[in-house]
N, C-alpha and C positions, 0 to 999 in steps of 0.2 A: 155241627150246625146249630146256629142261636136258634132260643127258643121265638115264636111268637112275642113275644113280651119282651124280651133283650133288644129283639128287629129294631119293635118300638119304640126304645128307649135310645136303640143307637139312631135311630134313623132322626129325632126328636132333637138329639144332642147333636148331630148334623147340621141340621138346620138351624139350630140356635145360634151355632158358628157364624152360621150368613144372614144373619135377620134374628131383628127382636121377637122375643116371644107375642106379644101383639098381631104377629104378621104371619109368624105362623100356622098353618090351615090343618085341623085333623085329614081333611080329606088326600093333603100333601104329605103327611107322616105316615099313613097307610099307605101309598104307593109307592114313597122310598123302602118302604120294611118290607113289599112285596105280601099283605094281605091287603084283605078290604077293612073299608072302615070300620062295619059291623064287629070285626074283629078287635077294633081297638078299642073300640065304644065296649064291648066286650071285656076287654081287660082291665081300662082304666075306667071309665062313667064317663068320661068327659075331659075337658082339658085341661081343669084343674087338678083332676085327677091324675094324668098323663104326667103335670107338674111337680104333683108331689112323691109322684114314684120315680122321676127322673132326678128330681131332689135328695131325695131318701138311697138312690142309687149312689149318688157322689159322695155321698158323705161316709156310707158303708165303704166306699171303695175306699176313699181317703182313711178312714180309720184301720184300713185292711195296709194301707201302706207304715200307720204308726206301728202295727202289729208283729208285720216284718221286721222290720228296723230295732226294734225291742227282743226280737226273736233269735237274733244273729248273735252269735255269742263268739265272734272272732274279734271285735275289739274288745275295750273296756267300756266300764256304763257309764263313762264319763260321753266314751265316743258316741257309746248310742245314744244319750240324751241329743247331745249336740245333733246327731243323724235324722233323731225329731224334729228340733228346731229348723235345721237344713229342707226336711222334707214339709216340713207346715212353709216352708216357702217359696219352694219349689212348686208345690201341688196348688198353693193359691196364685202364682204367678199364671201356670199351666191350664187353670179352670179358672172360668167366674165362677160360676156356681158354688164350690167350695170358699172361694173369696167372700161371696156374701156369706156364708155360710159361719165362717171362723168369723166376717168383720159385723154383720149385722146389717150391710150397706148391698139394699138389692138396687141396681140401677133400674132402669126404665126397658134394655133390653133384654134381660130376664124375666121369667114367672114372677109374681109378687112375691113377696116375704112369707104370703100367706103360707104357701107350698111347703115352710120351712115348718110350720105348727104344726103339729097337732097328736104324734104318739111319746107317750114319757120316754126320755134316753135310757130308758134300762128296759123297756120292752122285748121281751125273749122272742124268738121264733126270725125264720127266714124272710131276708126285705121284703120278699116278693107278698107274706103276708101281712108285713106291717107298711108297705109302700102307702098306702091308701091313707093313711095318716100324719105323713109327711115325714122331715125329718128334724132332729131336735135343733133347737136355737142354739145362739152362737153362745151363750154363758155355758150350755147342757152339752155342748161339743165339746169345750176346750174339758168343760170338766172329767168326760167319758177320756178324753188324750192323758191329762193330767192322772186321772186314776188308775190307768193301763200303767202309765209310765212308774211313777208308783210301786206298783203291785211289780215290774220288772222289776225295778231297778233299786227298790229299797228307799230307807228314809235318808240315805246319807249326802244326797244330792239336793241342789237346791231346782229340785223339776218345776215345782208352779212358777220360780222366777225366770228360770231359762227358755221355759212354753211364755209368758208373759212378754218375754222380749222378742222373741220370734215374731209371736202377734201383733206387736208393735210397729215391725217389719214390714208386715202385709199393708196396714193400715198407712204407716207413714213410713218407706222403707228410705234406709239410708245411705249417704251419697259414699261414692265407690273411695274417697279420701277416708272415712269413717271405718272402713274394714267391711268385714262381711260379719251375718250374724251367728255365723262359727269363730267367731274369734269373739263377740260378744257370750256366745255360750259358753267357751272355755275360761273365758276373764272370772266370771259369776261360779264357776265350778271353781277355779283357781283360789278366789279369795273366802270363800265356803271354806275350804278348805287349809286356807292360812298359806299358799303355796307364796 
């Protein structure tokens, strides 16, 4: 059973689904999560609050997805790069919030940008105590993906170009004549490598 604080989070992410953050009502997110407000007022402060721990949420999760993908040691790290690239566009397809997140681009029905400031990306300890300070900006994301990736996979890939064009993907993705950006991440690993 989620915690109090999860309820919140999912029930938040719910709603976001169906209505801009603007429209959203604490007193509506406490009674899809099935406590009272007090309770959420309690966990978050307020709805800025709420914002940047459901912010700080996505983006842990999203990195929790780069982490896997790096972790699987049944292809080659060629495959897992490319399974990053794949997954940075999968997961911002699949969420906004991660979209602003990797693009820098909060629309009007999301939380502001603001939600995205304010704890440094290498902050230790569990989201739930770094929630309250949001989560890192989009240069401080890609860099956390990028250094993970890295630290898996060695120097001998070219990781910041093939995260780069990924990102590129999200932002202006390209037309289905063009390929996909696994075939982009193999081209860049391919000529790296004089194939």
């Amino acid at each position: 059973m989620p915690t109090a604080r999860e309820a919140l989070l999912d029930a938040a992410c719910t709603s976001l689904a169906v209505r801009p953050w603007t429209a959203i009502r604490m007193v509506d997110v406490a009674a899809a999560a099935g406590v009272s407000r007090q309770t959420l007022y309690n966990e978050f402060g307020s709805k800025d609050g709420l914002a940047r721990a459901l912010v700080r949420r996505e983006a842990d999760a999203f990195l929790a997805g780069v982490d896997r993908i790096l972790a699987d040691r049944t292809g080659s790290d060629a495959d897992r790069l490319t399974g990053v690239a794949e997954w940075i566009v999968r997961a911002t397809r699949a969420n906004s919030l991660v979209r602003a997140l990797l693009s820098g681009c909060w629309s009007e029905r999301l939380p502001s940008g603001r939600a995205a400031r304010g704890v440094p990306a290498t902050a230790a300890g569990p989201a739930q105590r770094r929630a309250d300070g949001g989560a890192p900006d989009a240069t401080a994301l890609l860099t956390l993906v990028r250094d993970r990736t890295r630290e898996a996979l060695g120097e001998g890939l070219p990781c910041e170009a093939v995260l780069r064009v990924a990102v590129s993907w999200v932002v202006a993705p390209g037309r289905p004549e063009d390929g996909s950006v696994a075939e982009f991440a193999r081209a860049l690993v391919a000529a790296t490598r004089g194939d």
